[in-house]
HTML snippet that shows the backbone in 3Dmol.js (N, CA, C, O; Angstrom):
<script src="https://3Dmol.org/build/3Dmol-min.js"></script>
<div id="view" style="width:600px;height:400px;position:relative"></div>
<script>
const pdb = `
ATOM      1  N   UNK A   1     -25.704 -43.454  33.366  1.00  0.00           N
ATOM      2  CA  UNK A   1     -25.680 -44.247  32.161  1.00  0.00           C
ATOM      3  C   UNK A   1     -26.817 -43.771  31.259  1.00  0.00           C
ATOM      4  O   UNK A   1     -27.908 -43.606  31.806  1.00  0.00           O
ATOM      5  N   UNK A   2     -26.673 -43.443  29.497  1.00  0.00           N
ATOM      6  CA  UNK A   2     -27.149 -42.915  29.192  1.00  0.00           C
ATOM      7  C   UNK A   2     -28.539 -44.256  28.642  1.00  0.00           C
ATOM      8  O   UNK A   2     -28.136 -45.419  28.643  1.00  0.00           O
ATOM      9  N   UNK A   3     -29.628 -44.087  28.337  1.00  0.00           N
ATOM     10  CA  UNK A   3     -30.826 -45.337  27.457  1.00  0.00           C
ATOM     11  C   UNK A   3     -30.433 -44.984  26.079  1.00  0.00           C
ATOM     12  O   UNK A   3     -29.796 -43.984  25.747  1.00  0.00           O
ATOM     13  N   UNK A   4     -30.989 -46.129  25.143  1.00  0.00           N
ATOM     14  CA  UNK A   4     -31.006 -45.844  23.515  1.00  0.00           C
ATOM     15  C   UNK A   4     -32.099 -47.118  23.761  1.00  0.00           C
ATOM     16  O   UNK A   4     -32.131 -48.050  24.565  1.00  0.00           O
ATOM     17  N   UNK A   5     -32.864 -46.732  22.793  1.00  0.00           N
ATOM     18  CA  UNK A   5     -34.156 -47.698  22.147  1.00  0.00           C
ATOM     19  C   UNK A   5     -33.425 -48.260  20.732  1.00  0.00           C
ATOM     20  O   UNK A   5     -32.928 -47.707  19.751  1.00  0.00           O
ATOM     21  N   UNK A   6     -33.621 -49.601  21.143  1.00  0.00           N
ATOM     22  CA  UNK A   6     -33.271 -50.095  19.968  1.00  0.00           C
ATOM     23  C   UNK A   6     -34.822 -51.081  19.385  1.00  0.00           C
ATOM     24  O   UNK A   6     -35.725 -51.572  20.064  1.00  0.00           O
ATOM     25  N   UNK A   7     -34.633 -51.075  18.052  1.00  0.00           N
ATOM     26  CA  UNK A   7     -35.987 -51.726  17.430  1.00  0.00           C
ATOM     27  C   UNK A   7     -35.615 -52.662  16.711  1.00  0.00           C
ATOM     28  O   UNK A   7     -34.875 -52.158  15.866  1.00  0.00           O
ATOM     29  N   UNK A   8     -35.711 -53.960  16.513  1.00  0.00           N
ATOM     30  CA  UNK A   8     -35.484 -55.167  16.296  1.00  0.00           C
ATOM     31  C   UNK A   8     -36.944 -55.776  15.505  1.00  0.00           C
ATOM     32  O   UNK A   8     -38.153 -55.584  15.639  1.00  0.00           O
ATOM     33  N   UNK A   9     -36.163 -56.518  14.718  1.00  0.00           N
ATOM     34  CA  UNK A   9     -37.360 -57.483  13.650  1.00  0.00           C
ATOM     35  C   UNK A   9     -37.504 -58.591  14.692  1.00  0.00           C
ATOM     36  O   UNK A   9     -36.665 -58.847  15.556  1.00  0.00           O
ATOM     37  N   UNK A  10     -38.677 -59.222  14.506  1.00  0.00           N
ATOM     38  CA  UNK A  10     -39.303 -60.240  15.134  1.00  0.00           C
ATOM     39  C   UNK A  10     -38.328 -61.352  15.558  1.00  0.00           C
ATOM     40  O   UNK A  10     -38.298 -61.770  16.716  1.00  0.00           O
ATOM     41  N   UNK A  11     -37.231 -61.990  14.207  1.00  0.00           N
ATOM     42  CA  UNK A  11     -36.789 -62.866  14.542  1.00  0.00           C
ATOM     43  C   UNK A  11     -35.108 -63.030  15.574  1.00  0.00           C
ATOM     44  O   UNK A  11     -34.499 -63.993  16.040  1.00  0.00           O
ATOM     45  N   UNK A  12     -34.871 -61.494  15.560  1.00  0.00           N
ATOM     46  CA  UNK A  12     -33.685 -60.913  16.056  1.00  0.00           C
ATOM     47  C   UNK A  12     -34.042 -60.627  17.078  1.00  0.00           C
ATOM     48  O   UNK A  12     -33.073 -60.297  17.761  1.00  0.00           O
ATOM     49  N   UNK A  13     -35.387 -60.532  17.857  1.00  0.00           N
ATOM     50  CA  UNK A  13     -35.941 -59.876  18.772  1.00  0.00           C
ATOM     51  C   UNK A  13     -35.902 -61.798  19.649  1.00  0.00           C
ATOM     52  O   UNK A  13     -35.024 -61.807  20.511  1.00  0.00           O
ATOM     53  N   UNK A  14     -36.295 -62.542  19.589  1.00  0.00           N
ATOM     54  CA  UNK A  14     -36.383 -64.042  19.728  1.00  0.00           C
ATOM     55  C   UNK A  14     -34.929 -64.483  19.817  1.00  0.00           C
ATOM     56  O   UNK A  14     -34.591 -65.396  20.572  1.00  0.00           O
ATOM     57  N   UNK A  15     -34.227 -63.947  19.182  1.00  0.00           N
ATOM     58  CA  UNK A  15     -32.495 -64.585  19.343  1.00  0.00           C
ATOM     59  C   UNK A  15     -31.563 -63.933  20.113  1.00  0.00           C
ATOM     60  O   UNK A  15     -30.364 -64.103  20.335  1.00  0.00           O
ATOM     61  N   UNK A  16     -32.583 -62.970  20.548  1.00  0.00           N
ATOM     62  CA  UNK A  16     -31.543 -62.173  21.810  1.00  0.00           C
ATOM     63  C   UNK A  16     -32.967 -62.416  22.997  1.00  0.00           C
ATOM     64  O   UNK A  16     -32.796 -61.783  24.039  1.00  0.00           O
ATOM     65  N   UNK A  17     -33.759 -62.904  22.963  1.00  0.00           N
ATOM     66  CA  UNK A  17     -34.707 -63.542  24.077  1.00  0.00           C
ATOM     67  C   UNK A  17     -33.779 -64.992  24.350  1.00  0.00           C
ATOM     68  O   UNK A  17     -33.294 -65.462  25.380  1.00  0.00           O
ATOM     69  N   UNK A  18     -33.779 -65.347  23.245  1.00  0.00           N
ATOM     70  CA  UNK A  18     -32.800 -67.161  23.413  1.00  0.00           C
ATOM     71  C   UNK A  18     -31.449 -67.147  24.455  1.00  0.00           C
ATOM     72  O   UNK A  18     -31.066 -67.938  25.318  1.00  0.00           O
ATOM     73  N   UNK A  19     -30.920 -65.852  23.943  1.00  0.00           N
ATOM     74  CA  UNK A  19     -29.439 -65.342  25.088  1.00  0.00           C
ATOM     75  C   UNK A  19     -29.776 -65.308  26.017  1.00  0.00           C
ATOM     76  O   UNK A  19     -29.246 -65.980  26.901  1.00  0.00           O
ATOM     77  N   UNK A  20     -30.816 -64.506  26.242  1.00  0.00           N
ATOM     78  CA  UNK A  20     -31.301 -64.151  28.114  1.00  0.00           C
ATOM     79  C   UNK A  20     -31.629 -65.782  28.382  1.00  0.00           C
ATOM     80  O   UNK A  20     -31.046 -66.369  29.294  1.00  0.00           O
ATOM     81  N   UNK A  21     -32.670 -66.517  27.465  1.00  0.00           N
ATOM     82  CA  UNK A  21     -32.684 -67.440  28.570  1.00  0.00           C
ATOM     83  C   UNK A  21     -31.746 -68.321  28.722  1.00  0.00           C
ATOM     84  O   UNK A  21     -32.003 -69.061  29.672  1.00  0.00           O
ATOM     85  N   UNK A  22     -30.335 -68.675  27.966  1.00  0.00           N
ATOM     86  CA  UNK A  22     -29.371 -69.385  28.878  1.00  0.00           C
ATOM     87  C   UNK A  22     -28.975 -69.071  30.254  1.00  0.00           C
ATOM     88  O   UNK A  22     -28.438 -69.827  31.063  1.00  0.00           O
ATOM     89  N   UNK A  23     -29.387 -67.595  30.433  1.00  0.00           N
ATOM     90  CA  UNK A  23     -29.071 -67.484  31.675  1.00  0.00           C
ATOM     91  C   UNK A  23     -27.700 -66.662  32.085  1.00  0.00           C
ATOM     92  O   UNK A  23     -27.361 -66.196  33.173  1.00  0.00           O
ATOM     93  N   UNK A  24     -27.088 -66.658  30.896  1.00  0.00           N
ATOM     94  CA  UNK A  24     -25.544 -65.741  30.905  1.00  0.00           C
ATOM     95  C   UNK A  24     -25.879 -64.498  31.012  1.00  0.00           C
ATOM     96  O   UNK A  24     -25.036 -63.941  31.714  1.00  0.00           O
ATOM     97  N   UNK A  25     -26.683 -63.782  30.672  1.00  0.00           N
ATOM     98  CA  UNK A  25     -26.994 -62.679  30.508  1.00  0.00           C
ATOM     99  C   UNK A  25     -28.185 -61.945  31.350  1.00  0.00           C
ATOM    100  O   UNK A  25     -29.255 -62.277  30.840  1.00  0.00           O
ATOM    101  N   UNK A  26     -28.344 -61.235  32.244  1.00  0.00           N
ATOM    102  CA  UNK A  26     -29.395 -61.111  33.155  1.00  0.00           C
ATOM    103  C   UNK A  26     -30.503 -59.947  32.437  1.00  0.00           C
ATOM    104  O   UNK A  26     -31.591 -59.571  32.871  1.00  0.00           O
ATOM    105  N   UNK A  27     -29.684 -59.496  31.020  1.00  0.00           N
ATOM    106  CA  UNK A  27     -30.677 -58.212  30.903  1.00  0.00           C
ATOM    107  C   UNK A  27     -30.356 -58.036  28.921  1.00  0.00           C
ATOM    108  O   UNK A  27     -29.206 -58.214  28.517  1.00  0.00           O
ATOM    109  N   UNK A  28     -31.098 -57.810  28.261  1.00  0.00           N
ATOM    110  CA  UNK A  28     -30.855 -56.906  27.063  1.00  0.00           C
ATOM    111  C   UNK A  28     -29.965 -55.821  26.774  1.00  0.00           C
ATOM    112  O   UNK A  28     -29.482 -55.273  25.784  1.00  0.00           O
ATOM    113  N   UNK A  29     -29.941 -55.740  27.828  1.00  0.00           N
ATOM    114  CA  UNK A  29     -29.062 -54.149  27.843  1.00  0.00           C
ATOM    115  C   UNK A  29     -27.244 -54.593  27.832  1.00  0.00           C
ATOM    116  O   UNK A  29     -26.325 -54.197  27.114  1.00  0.00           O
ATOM    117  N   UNK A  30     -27.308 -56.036  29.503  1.00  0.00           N
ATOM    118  CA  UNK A  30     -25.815 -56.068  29.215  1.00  0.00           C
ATOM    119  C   UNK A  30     -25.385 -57.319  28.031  1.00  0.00           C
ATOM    120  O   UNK A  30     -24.215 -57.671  27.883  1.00  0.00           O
ATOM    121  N   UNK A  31     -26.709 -57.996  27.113  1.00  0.00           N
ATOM    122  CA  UNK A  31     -25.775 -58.519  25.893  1.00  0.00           C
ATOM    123  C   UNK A  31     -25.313 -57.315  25.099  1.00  0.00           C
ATOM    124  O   UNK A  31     -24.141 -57.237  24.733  1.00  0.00           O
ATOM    125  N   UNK A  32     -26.271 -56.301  24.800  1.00  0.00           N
ATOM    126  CA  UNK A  32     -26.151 -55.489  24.000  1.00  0.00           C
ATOM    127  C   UNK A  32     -24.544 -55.212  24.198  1.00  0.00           C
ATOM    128  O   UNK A  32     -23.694 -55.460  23.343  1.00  0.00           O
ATOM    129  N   UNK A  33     -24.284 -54.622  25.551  1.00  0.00           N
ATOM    130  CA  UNK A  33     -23.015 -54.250  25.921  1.00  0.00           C
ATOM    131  C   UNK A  33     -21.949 -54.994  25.558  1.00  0.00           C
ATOM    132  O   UNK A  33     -21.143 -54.453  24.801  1.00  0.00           O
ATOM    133  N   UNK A  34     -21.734 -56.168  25.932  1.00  0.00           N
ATOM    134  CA  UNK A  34     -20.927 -57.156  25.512  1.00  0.00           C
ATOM    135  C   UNK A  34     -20.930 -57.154  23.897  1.00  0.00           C
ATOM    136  O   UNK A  34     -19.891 -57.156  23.237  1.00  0.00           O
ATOM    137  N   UNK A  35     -22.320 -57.149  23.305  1.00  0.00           N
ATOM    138  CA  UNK A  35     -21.891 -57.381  21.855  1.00  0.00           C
ATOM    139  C   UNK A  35     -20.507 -55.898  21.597  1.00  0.00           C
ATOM    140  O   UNK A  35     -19.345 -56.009  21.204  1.00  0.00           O
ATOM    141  N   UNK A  36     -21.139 -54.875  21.935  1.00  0.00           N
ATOM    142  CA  UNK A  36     -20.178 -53.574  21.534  1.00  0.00           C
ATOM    143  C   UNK A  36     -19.027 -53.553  22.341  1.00  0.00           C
ATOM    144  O   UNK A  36     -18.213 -52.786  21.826  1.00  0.00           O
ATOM    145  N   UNK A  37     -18.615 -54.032  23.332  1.00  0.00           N
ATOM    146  CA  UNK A  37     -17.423 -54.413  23.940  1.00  0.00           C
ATOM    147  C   UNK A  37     -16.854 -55.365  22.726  1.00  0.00           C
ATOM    148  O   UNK A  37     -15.877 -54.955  22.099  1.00  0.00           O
ATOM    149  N   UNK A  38     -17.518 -56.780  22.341  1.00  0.00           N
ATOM    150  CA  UNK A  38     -16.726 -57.867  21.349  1.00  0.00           C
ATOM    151  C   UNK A  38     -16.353 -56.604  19.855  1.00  0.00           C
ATOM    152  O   UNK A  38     -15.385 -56.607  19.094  1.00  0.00           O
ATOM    153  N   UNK A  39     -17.168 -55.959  19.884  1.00  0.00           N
ATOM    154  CA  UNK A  39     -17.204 -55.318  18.185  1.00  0.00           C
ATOM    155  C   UNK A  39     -15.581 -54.456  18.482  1.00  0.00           C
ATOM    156  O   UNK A  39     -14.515 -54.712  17.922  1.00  0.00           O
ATOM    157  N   UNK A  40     -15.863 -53.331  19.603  1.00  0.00           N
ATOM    158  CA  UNK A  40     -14.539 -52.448  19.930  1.00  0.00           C
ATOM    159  C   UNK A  40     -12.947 -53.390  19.775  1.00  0.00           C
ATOM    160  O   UNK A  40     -12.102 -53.233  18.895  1.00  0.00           O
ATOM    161  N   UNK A  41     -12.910 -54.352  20.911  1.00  0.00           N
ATOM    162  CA  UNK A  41     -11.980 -55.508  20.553  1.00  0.00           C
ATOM    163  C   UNK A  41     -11.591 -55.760  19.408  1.00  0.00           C
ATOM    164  O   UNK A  41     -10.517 -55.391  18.933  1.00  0.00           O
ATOM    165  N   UNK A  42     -12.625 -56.565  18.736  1.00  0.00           N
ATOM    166  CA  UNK A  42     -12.589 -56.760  16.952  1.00  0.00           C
ATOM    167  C   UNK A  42     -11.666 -55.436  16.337  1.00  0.00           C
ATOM    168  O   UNK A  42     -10.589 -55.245  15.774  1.00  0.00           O
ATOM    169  N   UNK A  43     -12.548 -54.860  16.715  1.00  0.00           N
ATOM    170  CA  UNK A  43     -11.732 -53.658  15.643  1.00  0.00           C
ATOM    171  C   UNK A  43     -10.117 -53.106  16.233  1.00  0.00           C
ATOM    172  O   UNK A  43      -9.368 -52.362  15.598  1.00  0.00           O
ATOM    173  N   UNK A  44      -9.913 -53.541  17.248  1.00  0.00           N
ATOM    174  CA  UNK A  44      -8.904 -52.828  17.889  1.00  0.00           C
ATOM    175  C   UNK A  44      -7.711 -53.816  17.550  1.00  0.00           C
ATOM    176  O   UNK A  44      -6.490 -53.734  17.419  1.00  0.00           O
ATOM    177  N   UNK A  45      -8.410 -54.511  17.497  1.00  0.00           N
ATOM    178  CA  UNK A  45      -7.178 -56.356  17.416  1.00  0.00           C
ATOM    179  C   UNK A  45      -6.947 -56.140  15.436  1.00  0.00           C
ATOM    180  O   UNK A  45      -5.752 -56.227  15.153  1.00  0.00           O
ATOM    181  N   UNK A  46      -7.622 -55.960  14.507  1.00  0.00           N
ATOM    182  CA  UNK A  46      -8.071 -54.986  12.778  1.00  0.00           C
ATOM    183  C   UNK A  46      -7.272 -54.007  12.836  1.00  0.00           C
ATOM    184  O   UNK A  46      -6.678 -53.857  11.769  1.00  0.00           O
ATOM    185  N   UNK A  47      -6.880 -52.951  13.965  1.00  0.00           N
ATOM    186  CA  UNK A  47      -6.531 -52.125  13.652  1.00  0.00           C
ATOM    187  C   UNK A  47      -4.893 -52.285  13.773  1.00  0.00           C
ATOM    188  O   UNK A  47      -4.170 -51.668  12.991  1.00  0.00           O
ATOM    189  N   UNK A  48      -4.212 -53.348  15.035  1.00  0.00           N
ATOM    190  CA  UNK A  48      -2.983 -53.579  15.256  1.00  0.00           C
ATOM    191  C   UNK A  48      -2.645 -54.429  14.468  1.00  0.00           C
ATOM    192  O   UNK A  48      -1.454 -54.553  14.184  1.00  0.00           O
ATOM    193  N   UNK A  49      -3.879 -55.453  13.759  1.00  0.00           N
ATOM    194  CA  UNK A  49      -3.359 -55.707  12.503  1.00  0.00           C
ATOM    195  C   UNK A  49      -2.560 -55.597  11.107  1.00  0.00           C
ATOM    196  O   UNK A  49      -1.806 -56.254  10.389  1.00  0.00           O
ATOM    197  N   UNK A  50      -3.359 -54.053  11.198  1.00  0.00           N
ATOM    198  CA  UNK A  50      -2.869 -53.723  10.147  1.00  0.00           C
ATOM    199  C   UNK A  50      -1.761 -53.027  10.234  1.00  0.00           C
ATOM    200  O   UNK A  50      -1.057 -52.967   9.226  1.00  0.00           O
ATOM    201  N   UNK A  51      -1.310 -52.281  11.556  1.00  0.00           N
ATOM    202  CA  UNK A  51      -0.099 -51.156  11.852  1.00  0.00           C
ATOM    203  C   UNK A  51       0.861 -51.970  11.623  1.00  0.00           C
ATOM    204  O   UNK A  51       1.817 -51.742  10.882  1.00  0.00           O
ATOM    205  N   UNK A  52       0.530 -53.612  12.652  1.00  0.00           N
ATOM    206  CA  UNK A  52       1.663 -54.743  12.203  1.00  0.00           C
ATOM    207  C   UNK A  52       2.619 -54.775  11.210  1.00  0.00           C
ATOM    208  O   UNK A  52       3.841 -54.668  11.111  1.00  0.00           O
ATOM    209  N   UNK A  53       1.088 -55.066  10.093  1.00  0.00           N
ATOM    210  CA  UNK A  53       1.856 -55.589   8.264  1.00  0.00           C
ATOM    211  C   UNK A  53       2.098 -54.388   7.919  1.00  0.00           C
ATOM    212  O   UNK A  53       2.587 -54.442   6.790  1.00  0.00           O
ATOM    213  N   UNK A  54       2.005 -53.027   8.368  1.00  0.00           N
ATOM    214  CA  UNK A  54       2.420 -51.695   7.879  1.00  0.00           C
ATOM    215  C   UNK A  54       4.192 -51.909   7.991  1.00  0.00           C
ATOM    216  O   UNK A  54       5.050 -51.899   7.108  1.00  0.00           O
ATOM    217  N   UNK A  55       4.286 -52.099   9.461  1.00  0.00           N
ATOM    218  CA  UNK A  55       5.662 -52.160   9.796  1.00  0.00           C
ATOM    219  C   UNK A  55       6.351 -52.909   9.328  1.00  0.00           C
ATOM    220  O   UNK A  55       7.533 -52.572   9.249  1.00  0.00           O
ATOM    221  N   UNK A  56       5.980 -54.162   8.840  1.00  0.00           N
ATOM    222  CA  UNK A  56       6.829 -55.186   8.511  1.00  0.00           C
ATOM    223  C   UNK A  56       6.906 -54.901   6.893  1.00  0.00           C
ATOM    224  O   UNK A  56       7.901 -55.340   6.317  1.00  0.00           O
ATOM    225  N   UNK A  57       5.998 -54.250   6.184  1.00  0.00           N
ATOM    226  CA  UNK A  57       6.759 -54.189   4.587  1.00  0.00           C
ATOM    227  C   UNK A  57       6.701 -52.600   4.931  1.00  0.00           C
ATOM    228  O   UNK A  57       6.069 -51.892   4.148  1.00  0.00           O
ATOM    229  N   UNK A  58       7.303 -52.021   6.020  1.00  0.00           N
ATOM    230  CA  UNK A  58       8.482 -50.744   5.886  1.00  0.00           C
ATOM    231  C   UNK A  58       9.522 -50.918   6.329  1.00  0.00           C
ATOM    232  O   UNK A  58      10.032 -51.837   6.970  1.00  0.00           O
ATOM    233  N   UNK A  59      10.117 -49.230   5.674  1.00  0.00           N
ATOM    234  CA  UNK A  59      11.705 -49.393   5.966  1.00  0.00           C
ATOM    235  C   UNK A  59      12.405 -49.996   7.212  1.00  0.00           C
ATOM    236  O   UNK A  59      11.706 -49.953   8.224  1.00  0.00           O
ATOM    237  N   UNK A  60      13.735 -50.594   7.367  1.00  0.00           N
ATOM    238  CA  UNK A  60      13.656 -51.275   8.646  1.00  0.00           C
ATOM    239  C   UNK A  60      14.727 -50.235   9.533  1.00  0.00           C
ATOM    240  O   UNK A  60      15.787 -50.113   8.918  1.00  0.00           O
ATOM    241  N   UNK A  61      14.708 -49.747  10.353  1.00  0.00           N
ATOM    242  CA  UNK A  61      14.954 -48.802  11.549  1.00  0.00           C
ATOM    243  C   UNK A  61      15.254 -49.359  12.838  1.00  0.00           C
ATOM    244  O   UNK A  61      14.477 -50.233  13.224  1.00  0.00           O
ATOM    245  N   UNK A  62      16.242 -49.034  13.613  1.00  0.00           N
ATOM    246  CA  UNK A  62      16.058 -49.301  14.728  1.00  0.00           C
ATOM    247  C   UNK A  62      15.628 -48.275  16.149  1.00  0.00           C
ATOM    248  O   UNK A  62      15.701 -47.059  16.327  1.00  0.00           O
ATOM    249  N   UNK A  63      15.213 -49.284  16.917  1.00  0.00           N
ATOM    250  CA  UNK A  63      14.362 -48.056  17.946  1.00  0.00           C
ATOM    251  C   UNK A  63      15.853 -47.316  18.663  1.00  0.00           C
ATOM    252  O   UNK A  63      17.026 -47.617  18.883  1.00  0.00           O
ATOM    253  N   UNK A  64      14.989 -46.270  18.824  1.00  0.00           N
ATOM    254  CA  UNK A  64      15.319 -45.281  20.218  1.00  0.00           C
ATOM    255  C   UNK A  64      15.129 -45.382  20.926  1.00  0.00           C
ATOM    256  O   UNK A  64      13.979 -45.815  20.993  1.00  0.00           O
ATOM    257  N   UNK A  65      15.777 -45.197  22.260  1.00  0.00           N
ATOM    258  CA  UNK A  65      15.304 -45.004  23.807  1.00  0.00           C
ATOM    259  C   UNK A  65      13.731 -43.546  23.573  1.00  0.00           C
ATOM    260  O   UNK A  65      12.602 -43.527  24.063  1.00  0.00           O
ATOM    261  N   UNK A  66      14.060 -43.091  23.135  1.00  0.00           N
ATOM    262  CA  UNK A  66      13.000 -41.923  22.215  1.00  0.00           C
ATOM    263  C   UNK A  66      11.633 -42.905  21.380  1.00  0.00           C
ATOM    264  O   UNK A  66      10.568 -42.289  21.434  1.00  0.00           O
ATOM    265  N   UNK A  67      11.585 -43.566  21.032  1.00  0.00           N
ATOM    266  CA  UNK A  67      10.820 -44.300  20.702  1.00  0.00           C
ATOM    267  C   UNK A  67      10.801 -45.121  21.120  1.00  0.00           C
ATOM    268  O   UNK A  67      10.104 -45.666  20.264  1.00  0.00           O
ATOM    269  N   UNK A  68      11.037 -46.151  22.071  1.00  0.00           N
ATOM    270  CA  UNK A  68      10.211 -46.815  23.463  1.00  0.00           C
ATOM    271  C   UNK A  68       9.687 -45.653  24.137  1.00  0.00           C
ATOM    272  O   UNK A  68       8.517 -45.797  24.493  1.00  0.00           O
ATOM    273  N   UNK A  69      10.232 -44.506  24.425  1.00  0.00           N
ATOM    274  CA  UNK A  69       9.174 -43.994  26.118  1.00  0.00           C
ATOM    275  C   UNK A  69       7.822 -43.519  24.903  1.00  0.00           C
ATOM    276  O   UNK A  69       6.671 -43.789  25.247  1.00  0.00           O
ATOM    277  N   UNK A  70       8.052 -42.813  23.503  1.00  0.00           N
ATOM    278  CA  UNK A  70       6.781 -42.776  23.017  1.00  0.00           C
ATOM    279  C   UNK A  70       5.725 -44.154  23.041  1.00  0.00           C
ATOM    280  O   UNK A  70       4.502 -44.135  23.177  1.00  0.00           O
ATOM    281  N   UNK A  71       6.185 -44.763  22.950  1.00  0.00           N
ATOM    282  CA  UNK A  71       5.169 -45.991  22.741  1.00  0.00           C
ATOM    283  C   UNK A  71       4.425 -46.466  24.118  1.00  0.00           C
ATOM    284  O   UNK A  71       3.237 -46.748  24.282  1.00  0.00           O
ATOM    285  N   UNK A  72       5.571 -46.464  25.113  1.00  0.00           N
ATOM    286  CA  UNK A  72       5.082 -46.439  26.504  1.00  0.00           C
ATOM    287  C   UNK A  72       3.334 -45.397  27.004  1.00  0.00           C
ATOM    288  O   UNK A  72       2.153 -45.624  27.264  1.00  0.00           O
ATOM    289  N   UNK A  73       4.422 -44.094  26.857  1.00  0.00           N
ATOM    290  CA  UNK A  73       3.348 -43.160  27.311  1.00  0.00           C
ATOM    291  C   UNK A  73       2.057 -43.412  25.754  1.00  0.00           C
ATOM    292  O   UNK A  73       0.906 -43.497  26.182  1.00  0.00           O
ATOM    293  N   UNK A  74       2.114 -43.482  24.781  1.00  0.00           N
ATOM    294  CA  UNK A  74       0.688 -44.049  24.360  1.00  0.00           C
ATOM    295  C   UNK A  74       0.177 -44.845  24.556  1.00  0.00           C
ATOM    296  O   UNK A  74      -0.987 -44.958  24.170  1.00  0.00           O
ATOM    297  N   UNK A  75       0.836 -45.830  25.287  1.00  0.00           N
ATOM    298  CA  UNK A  75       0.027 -47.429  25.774  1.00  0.00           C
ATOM    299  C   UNK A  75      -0.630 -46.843  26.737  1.00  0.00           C
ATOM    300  O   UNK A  75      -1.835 -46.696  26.534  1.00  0.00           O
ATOM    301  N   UNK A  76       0.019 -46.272  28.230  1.00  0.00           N
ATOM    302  CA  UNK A  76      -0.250 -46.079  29.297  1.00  0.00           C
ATOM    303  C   UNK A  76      -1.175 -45.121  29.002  1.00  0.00           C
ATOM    304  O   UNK A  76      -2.002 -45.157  29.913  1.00  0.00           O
ATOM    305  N   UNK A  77      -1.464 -44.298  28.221  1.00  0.00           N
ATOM    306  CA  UNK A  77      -2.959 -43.056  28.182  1.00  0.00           C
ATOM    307  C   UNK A  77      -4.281 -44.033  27.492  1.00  0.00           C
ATOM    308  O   UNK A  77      -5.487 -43.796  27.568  1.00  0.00           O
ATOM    309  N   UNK A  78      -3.694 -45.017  26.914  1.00  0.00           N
ATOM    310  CA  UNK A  78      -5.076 -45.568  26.701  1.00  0.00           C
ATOM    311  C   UNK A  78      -5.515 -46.624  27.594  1.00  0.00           C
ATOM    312  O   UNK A  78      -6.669 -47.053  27.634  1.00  0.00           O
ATOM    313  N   UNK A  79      -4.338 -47.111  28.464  1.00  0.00           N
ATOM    314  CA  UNK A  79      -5.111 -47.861  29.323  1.00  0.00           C
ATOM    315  C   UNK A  79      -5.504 -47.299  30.521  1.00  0.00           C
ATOM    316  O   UNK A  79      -5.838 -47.971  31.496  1.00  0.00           O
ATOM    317  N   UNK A  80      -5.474 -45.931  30.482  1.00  0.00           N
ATOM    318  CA  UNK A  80      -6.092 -45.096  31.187  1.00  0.00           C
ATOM    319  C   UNK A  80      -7.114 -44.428  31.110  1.00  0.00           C
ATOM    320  O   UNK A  80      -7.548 -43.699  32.002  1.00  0.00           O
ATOM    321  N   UNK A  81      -7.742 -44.668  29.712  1.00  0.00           N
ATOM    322  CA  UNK A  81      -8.557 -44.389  29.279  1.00  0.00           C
ATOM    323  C   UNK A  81      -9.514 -45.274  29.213  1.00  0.00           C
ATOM    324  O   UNK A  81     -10.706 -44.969  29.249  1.00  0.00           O
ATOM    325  N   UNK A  82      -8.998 -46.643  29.094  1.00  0.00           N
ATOM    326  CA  UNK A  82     -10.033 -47.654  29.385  1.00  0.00           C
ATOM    327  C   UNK A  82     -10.520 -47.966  30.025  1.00  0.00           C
ATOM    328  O   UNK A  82     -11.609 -48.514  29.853  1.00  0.00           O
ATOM    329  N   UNK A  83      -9.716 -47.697  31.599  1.00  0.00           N
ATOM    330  CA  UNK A  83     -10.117 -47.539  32.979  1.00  0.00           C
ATOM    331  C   UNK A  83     -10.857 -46.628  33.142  1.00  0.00           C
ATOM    332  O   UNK A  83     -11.714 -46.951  33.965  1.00  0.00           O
ATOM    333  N   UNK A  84     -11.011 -45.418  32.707  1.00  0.00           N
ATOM    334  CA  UNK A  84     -12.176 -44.447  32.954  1.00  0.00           C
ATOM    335  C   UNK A  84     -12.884 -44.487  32.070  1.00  0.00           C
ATOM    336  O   UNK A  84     -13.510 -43.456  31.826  1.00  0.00           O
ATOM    337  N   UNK A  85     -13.066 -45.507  31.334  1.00  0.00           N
ATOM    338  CA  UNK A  85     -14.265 -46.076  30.567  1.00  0.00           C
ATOM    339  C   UNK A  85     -15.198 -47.040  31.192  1.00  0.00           C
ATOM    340  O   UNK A  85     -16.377 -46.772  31.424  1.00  0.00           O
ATOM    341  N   UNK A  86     -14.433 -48.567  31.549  1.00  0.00           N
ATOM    342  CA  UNK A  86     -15.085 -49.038  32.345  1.00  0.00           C
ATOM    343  C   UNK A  86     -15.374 -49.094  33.756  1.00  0.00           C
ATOM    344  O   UNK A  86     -16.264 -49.835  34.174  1.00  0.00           O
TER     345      UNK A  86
END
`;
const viewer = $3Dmol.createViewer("view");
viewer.addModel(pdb, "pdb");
viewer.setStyle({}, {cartoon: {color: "spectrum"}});
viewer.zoomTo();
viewer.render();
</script>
């Protein structure tokens, strides 16, 4: 696992001391993590957002057996990818 120094203002430095002491969190390092786990999510949940409303004001098409196994095998490489992430 790789370190990064992060440098924090006084009062941001106190509001991630406040996290540790509820006690949820055993370290700086794994809120940090969690915050960038919530941010990745965020953006990932933003991004199917938008492919969504892409699809729905385009042309209307129906699928292929050709377009299910594409969609398949791109699901399945990224949740394979997420697995050799976490």
């Amino acid at each position: 696992m790789e370190s990064m120094n992060i440098s924090l203002p006084e009062p941001l430095k106190q509001f991630v001391d406040g996290q540790l002491a509820t006690g949820r969190y055993s370290s700086v390092s794994e809120y940090v993590r969690e915050l960038i786990r919530e941010d990745e999510k965020r953006k990932a949940e933003e991004q199917l957002e938008a492919l969504l409303l892409e699809g729905l004001r385009g042309e209307e098409t129906e699928f292929t057996r050709a377009d299910w196994d594409a969609i398949r095998t791109r699901a399945l490489a990224k949740l394979k990818a997420r697995k050799q992430q976490g």
